[in-house]
LOMINU-114671 format. One record per residue (C-alpha): residue in three letters; residue number from 1; z negated, y, x. Coordinates in steps of 0.1 Angstrom, whole numbers, plus 5000, padded with zeros to 4 digits. Example, Ala and Ser with C-alpha at 12.3 -4.5 7.8 and 13.67 -1.06 7.14 Angstrom:
{tormar:ALA&zami:1&z:4922&y:4955&x:5123}
{tormar:SER&zami:2&z:4929&y:4989&x:5137}
END
This chain:
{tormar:UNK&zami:1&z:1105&y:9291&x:6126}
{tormar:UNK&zami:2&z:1075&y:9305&x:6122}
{tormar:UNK&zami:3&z:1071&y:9344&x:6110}
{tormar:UNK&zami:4&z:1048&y:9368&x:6090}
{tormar:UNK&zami:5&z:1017&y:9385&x:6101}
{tormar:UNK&zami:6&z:0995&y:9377&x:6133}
{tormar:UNK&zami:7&z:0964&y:9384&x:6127}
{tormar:UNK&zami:8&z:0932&y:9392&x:6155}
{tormar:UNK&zami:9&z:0906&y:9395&x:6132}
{tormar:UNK&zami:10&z:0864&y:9393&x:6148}
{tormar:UNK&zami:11&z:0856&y:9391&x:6110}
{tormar:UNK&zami:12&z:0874&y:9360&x:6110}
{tormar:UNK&zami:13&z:0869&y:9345&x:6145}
{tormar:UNK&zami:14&z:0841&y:9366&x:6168}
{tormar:UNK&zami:15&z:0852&y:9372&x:6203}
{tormar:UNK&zami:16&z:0821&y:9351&x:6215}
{tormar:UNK&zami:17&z:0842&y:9320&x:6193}
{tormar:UNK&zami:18&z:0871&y:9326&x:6213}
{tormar:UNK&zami:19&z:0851&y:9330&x:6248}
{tormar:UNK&zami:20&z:0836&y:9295&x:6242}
{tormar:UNK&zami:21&z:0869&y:9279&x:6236}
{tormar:UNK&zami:22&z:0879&y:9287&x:6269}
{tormar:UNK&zami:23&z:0846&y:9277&x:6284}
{tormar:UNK&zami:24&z:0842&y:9243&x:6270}
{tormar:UNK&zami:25&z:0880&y:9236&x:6289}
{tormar:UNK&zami:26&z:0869&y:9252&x:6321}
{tormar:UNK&zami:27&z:0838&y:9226&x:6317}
{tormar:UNK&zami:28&z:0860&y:9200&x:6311}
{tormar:UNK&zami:29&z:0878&y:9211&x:6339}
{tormar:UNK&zami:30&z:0850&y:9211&x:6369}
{tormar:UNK&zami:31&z:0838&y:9177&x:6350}
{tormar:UNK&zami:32&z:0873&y:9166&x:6364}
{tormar:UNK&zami:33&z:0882&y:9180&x:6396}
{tormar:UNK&zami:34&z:0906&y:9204&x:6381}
{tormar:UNK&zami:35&z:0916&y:9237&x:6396}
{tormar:UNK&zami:36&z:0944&y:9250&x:6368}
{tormar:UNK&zami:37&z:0950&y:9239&x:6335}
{tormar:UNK&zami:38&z:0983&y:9244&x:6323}
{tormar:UNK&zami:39&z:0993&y:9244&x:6283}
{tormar:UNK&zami:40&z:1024&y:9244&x:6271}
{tormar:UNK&zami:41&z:1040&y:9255&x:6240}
{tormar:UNK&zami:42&z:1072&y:9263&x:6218}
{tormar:UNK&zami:43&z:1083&y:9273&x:6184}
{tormar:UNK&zami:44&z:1075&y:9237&x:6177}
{tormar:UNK&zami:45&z:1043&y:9231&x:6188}
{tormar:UNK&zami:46&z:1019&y:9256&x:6200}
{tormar:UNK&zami:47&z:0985&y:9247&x:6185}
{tormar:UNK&zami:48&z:0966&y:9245&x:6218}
{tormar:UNK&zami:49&z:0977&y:9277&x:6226}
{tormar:UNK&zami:50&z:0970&y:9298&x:6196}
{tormar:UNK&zami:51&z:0932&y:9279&x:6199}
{tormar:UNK&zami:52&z:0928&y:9295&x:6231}
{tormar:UNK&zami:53&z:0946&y:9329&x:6227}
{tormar:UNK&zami:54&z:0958&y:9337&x:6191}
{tormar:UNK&zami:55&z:0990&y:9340&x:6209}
{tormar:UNK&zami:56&z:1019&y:9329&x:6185}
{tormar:UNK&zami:57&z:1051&y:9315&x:6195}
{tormar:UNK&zami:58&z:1075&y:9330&x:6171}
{tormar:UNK&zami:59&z:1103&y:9319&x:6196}
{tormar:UNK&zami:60&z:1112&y:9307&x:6230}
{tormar:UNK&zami:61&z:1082&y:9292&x:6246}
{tormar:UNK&zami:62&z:1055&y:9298&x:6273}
{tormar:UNK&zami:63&z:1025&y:9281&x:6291}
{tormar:UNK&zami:64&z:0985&y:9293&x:6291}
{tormar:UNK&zami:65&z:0974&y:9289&x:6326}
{tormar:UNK&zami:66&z:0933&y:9288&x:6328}
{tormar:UNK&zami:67&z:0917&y:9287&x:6357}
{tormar:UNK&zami:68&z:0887&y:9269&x:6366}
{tormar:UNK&zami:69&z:0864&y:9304&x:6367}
{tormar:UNK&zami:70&z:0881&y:9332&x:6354}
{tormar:UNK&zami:71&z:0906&y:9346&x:6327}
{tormar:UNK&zami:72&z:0937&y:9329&x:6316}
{tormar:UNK&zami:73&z:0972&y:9343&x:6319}
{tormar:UNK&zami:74&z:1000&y:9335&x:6299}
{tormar:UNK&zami:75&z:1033&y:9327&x:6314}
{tormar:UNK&zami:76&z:1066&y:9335&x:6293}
{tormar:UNK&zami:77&z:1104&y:9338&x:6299}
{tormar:UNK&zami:78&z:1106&y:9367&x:6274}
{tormar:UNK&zami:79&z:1105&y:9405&x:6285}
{tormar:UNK&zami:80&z:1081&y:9425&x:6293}
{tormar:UNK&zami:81&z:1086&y:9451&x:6264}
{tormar:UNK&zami:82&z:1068&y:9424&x:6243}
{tormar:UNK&zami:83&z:1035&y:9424&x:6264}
{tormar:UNK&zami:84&z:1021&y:9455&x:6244}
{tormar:UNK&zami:85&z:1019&y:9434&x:6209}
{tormar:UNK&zami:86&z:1008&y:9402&x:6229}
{tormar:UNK&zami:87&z:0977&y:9417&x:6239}
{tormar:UNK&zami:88&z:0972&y:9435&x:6210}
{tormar:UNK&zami:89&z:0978&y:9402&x:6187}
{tormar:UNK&zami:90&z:0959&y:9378&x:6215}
{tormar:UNK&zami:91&z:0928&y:9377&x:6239}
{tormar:UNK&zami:92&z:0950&y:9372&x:6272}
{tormar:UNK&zami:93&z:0953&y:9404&x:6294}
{tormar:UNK&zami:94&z:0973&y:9388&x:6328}
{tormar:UNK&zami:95&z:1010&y:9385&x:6308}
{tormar:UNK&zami:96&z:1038&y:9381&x:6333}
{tormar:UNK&zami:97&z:1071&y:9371&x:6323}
{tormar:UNK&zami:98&z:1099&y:9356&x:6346}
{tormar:UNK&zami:99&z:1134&y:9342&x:6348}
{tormar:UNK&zami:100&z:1119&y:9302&x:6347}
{tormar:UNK&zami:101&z:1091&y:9285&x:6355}
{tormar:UNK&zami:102&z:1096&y:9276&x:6393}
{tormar:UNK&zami:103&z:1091&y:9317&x:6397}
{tormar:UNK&zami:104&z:1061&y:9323&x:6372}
{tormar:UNK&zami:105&z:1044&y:9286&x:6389}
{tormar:UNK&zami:106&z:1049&y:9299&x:6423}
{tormar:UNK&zami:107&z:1037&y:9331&x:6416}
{tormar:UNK&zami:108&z:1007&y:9319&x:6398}
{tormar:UNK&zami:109&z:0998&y:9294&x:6429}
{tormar:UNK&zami:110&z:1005&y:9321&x:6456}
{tormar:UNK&zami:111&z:0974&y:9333&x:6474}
{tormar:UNK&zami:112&z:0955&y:9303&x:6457}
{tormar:UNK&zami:113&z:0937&y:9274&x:6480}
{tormar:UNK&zami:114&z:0955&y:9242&x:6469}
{tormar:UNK&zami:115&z:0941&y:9222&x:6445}
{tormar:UNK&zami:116&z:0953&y:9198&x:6414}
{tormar:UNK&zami:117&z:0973&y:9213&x:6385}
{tormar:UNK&zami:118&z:0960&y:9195&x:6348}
{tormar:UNK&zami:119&z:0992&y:9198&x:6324}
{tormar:UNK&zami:120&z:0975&y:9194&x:6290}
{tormar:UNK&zami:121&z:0989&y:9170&x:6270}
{tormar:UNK&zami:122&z:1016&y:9160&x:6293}
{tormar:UNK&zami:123&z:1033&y:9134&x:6271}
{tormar:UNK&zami:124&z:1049&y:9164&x:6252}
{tormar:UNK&zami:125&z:1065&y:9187&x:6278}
{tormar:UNK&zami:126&z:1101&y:9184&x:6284}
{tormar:UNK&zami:127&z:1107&y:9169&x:6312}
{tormar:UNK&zami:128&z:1126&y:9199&x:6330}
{tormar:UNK&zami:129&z:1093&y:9219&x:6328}
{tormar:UNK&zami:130&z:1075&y:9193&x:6343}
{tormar:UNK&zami:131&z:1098&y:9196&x:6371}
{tormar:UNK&zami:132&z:1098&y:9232&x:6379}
{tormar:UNK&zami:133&z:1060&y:9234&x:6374}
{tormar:UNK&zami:134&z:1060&y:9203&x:6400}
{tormar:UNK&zami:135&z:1079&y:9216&x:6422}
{tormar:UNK&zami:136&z:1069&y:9250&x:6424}
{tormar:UNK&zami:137&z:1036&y:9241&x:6437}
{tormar:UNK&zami:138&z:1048&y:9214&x:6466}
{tormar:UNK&zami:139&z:1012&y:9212&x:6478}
{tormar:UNK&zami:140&z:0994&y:9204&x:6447}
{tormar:UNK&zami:141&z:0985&y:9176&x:6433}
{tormar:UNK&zami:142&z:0998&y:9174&x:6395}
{tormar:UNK&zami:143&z:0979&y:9156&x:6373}
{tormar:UNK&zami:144&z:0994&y:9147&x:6341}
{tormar:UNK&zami:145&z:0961&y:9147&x:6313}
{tormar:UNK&zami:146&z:0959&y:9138&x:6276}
{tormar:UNK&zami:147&z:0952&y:9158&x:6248}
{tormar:UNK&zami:148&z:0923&y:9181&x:6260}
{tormar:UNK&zami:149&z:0919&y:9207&x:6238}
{tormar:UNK&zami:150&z:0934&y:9189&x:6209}
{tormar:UNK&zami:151&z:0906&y:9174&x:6212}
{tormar:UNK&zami:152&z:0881&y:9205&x:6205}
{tormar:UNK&zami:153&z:0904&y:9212&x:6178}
{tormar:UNK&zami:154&z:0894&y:9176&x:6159}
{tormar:UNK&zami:155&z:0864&y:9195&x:6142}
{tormar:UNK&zami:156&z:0870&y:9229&x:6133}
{tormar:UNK&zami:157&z:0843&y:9255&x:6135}
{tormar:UNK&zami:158&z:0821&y:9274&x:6108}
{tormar:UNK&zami:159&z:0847&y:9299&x:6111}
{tormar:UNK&zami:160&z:0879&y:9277&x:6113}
{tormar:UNK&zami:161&z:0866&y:9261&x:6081}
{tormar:UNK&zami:162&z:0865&y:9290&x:6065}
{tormar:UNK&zami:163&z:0901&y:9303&x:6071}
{tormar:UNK&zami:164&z:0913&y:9266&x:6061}
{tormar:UNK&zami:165&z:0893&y:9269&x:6026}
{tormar:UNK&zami:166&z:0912&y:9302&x:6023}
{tormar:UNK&zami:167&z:0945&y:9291&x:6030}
{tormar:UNK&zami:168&z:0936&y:9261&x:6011}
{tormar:UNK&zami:169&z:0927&y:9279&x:5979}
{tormar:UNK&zami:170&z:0963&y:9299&x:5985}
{tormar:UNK&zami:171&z:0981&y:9269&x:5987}
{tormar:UNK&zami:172&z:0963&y:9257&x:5952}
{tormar:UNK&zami:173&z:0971&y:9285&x:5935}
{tormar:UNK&zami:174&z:1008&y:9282&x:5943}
{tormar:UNK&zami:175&z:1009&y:9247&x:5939}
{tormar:UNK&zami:176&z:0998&y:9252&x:5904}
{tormar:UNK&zami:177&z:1020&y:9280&x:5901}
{tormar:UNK&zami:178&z:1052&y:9260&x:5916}
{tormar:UNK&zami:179&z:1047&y:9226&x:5894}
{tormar:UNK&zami:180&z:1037&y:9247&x:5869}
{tormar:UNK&zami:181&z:1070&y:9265&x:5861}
{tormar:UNK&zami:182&z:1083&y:9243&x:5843}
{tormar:UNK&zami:183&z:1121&y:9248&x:5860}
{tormar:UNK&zami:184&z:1139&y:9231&x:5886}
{tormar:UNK&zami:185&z:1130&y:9216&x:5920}
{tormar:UNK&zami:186&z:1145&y:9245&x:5934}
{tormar:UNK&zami:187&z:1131&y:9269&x:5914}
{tormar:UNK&zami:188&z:1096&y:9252&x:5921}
{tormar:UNK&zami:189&z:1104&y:9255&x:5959}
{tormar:UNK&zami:190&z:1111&y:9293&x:5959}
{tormar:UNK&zami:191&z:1077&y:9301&x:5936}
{tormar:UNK&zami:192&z:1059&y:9280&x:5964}
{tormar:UNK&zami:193&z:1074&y:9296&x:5995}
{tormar:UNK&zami:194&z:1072&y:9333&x:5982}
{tormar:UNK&zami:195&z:1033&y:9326&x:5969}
{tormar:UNK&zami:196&z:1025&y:9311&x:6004}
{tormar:UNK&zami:197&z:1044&y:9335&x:6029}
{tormar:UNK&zami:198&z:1028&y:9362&x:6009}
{tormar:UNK&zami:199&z:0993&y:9348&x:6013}
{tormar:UNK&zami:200&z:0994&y:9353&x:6056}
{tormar:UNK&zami:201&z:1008&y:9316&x:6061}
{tormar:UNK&zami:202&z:1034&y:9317&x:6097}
{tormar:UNK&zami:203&z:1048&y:9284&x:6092}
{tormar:UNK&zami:204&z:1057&y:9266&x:6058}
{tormar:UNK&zami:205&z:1079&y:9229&x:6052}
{tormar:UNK&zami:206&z:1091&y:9219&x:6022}
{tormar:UNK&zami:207&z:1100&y:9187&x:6007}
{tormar:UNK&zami:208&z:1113&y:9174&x:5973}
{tormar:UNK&zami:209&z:1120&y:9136&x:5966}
{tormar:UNK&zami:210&z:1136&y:9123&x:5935}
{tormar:UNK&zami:211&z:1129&y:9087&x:5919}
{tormar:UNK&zami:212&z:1160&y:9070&x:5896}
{tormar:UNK&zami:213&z:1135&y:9069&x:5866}
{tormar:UNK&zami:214&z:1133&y:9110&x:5869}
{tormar:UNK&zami:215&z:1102&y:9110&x:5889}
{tormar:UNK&zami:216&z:1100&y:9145&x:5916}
{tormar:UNK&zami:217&z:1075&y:9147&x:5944}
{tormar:UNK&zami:218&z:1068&y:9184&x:5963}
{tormar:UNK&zami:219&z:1052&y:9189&x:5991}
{tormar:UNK&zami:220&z:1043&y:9213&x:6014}
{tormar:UNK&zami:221&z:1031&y:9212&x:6047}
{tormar:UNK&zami:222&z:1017&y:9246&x:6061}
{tormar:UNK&zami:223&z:0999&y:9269&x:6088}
{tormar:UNK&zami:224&z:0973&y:9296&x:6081}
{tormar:UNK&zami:225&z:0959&y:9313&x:6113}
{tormar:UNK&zami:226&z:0958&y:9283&x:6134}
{tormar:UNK&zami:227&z:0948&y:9256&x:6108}
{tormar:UNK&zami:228&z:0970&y:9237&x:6090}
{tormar:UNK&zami:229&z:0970&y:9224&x:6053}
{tormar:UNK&zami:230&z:0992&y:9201&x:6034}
{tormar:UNK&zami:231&z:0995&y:9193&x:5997}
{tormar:UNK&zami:232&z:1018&y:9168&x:5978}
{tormar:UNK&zami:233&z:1022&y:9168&x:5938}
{tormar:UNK&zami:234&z:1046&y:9153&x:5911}
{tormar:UNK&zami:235&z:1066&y:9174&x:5890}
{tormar:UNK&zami:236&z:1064&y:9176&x:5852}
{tormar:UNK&zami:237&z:1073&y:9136&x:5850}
{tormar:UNK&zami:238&z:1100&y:9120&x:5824}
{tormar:UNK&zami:239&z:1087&y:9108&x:5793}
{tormar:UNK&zami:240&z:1079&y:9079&x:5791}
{tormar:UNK&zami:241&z:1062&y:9080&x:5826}
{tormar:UNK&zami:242&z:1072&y:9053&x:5848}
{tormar:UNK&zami:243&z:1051&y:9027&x:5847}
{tormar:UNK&zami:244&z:1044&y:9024&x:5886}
{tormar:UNK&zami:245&z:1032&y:9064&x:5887}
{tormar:UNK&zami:246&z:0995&y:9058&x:5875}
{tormar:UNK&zami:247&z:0996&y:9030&x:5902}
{tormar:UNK&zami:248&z:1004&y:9052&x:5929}
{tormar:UNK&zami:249&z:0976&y:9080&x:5915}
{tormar:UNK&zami:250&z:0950&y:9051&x:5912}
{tormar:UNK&zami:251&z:0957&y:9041&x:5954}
{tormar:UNK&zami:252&z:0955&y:9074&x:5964}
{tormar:UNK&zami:253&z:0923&y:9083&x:5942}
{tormar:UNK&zami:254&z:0910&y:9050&x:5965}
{tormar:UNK&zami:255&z:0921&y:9064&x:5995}
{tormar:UNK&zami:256&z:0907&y:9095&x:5990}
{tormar:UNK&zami:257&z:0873&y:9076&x:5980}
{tormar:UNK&zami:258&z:0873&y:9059&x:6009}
{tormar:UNK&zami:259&z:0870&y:9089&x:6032}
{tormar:UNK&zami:260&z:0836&y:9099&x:6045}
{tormar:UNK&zami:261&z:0818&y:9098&x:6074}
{tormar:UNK&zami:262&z:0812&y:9065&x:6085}
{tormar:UNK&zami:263&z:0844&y:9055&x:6073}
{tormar:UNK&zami:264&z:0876&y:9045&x:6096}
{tormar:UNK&zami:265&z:0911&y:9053&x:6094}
{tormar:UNK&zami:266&z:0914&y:9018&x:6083}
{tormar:UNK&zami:267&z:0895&y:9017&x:6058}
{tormar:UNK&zami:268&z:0912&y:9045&x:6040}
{tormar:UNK&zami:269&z:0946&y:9024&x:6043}
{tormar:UNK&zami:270&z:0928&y:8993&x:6028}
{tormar:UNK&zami:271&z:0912&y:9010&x:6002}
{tormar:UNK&zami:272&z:0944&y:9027&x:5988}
{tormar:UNK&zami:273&z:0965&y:8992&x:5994}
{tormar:UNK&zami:274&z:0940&y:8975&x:5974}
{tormar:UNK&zami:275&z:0957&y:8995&x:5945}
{tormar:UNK&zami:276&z:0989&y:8996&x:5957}
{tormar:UNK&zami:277&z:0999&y:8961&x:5953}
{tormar:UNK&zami:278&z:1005&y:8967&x:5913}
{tormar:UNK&zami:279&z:1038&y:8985&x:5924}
{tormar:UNK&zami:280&z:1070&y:8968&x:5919}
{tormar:UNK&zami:281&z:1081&y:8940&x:5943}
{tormar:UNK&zami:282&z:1111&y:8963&x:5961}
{tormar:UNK&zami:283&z:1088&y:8990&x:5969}
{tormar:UNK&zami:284&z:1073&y:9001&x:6001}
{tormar:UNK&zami:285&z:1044&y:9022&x:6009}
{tormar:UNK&zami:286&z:1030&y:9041&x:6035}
{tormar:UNK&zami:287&z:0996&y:9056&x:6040}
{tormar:UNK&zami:288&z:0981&y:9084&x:6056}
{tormar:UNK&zami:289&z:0953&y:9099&x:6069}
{tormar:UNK&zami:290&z:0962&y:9125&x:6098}
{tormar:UNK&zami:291&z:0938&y:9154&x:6112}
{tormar:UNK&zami:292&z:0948&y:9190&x:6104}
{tormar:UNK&zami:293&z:0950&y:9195&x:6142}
{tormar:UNK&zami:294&z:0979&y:9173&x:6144}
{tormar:UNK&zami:295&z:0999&y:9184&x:6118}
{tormar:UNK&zami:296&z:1027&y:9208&x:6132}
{tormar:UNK&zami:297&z:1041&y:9175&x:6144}
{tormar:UNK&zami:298&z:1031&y:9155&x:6113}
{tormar:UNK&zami:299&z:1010&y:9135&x:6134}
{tormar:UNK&zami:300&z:1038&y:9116&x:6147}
{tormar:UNK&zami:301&z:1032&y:9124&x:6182}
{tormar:UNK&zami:302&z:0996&y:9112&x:6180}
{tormar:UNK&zami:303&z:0984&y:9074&x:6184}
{tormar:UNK&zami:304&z:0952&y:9070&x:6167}
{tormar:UNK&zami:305&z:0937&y:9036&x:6166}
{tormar:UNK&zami:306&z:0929&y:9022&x:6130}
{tormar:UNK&zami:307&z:0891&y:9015&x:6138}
{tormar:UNK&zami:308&z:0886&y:9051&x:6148}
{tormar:UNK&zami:309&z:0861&y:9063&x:6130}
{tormar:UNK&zami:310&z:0866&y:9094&x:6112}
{tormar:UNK&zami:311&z:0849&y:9127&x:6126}
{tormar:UNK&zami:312&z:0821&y:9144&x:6105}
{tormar:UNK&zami:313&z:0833&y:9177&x:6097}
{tormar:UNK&zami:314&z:0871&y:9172&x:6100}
{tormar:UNK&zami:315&z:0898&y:9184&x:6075}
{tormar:UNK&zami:316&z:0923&y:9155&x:6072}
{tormar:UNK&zami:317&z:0957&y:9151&x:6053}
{tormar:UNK&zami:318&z:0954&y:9117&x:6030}
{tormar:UNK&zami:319&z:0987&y:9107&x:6017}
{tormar:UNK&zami:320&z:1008&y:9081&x:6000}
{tormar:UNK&zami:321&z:1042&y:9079&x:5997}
{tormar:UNK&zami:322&z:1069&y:9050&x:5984}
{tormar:UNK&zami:323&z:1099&y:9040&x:5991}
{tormar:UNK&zami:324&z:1120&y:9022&x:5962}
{tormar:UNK&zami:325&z:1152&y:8996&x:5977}
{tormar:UNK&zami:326&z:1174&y:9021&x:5955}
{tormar:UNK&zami:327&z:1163&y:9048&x:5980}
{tormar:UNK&zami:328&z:1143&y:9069&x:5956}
{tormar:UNK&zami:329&z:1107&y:9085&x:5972}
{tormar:UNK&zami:330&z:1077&y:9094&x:5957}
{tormar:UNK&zami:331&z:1045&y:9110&x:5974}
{tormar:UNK&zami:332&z:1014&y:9126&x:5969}
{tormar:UNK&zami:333&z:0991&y:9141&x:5995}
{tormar:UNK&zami:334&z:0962&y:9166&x:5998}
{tormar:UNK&zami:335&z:0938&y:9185&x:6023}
{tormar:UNK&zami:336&z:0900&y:9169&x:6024}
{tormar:UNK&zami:337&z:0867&y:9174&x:6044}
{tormar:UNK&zami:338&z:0853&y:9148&x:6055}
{tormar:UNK&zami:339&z:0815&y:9152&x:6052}
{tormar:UNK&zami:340&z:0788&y:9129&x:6052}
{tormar:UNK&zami:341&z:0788&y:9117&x:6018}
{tormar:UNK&zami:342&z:0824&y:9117&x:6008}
{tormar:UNK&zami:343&z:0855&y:9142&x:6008}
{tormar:UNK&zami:344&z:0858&y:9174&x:5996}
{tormar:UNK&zami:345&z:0896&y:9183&x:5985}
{tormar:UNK&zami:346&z:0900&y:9216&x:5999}
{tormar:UNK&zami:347&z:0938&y:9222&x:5989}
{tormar:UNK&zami:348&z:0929&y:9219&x:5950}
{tormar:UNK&zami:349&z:0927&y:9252&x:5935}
{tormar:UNK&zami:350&z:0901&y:9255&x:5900}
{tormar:UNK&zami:351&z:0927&y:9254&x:5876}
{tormar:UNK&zami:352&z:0950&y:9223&x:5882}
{tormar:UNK&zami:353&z:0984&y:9218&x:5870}
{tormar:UNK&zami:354&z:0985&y:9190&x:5840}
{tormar:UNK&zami:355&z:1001&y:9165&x:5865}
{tormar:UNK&zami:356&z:0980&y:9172&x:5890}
{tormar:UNK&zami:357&z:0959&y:9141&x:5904}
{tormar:UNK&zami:358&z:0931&y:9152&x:5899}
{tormar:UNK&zami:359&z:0930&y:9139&x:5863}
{tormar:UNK&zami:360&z:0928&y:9104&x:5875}
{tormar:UNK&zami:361&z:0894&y:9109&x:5888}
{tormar:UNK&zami:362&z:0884&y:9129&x:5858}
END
């Protein structure tokens, strides 16, 4: 669930930034014979809506209606006594809440000359929305669309890059301070989640997987503003260390290598499995490379062909994690910009933890 501080900020984001976001939909929109976009969100997922509003959806869930010309509204189930801290928190002004989403469709078609209805990123609504939206608009034509703002969400702006770096540098800092401590995986846990709730973040996950030869893996998965960061580090290892561990740091020092911007999403896979061979024979790895702007679902939701070429200027999660036949895990994973002539780890803070990975590139 996500809580903590919502924050509307022109030092952070200008009210020109948020105009524009709107604007380059609406021209997306008249590019494609669209009268109304509708976006839909819940405590799960609400990316796209928070890009174009700074709305947050702490709970239940609601739909951004934009128009073709003119202002958005937002349309929510929850009462109107929460419409004061909306507009204060967001840049939508038309709020109207209702019963379901028959009565806030209708109401938002009524008076309007028929046209066609865009629900963005239709793959992802439940089903019963998709009905009542449907139906309350019987003379409509309902287009069901792909990922359209995702998309302007691939490559963050000057301004978006900046609040990742500073959620990034947060989440370094108590990523040191969590693998740091010296104590339990549980202990570890509650240093990271305090540090990061108390640096601004709304929505944190937590992991910790164990090995049979002692070996723990944390990671952390979280949003800052409207950006999202993730980080994955070993604990203080046993002693010996197991002699698979500098394996793994090597193919994830190689995928990380590999990311630039002429690269692929294959190539950082081939580059780390390169490495990754040297693990034992009953192993089995996975790796990553997953924009920022998909991960509230872990990029799970999003199919991304393996030639794709990775955008200039995104932030990407690049990870690695195994899978021993005894059931043990390991994983390590961090934040990186990809720019022209390599990646940048953003989720490293200046003074790293003795385990950390970034010893193997030292």
């Amino acid at each position: 669930m996500k809580r903590g501080l919502v924050v509307m900020d022109p030092a952070e984001i200008p009210g020109t930034e948020w105009t524009d976001r709107v604007r380059r939909l609406q021209e997306r929109m008249s590019a494609e014979g669209l009268s109304l976009a509708l976006v839909y969100g819940d405590v799960f997922r609400s990316d796209d809506i928070g890009y174009l509003t700074n709305l947050c959806i702490y709970w239940n869930e609601g739909i951004v209606a934009v128009p073709a010309e003119g202002e958005p509204a937002f349309l929510t189930k929850l009462s109107p006594r929460v419409h004061p801290w909306m507009k204060a928190t967001s840049t939508v002004a038309d709020l109207r809440s209702g019963k379901s989403f028959s009565q806030l469709t209708a109401g938002l078609v009524e008076g309007r000359e028929p046209g066609v209805i865009g629900l963005v990123d239709a793959a992802l609504w439940p089903a019963t929305v998709v009905e009542q939206v449907t139906g309350a608009a019987p003379a409509w034509e309902v287009r069901l669309l792909g990922g359209i703002v995702r998309e302007q969400r691939l490559v963050p702006s000057a301004a978006e890059l900046a609040l990742l770096r500073d959620g990034a540098r947060s989440l370094g800092r108590a990523m040191d301070q969590a693998t740091g401590s010296g104590g339990q995986p549980a202990e570890a846990v509650a240093v990271l989640e305090g540090e990061v709730r108390s640096a601004g973040f709304t929505d944190l996950m937590t992991e910790v997987s164990r090995t049979s030869d002692g070996v723990v893996s944390l990671e952390v998965t979280g949003e800052y503003r409207h950006g999202w960061l993730h980080a994955g580090r070993i604990l203080d290892p046993s002693s010996p260390e197991p002699h698979w561990l500098p394996t793994l740091r090597a193919g994830f020092e190689a995928a990380v290598g590999a990311v630039d911007g002429a690269a692929r999403f294959s190539d950082v896979t081939a580059a780390a499995e390169a490495v990754l061979g040297d693990l034992p024979a009953d192993a089995a790895w996975y790796v990553r490379c997953v924009n920022q702007a998909d991960m509230a679902t872990n990029g799970e939701y999003e199919s991304v062909s393996p030639t794709t070429p990775l955008p200039d200027g995104a932030v990407v999660v690049v990870g690695i994690e195994v899978v021993f036949a005894d059931g043990g895990r390991a994983a390590v994973a961090e934040t990186v910009l990809v720019g022209p002539h390599g990646a940048e780890r953003i989720a490293v803070s200046g003074q790293p933890a003795p385990t950390d990975l970034e010893e193997a590139s030292a």
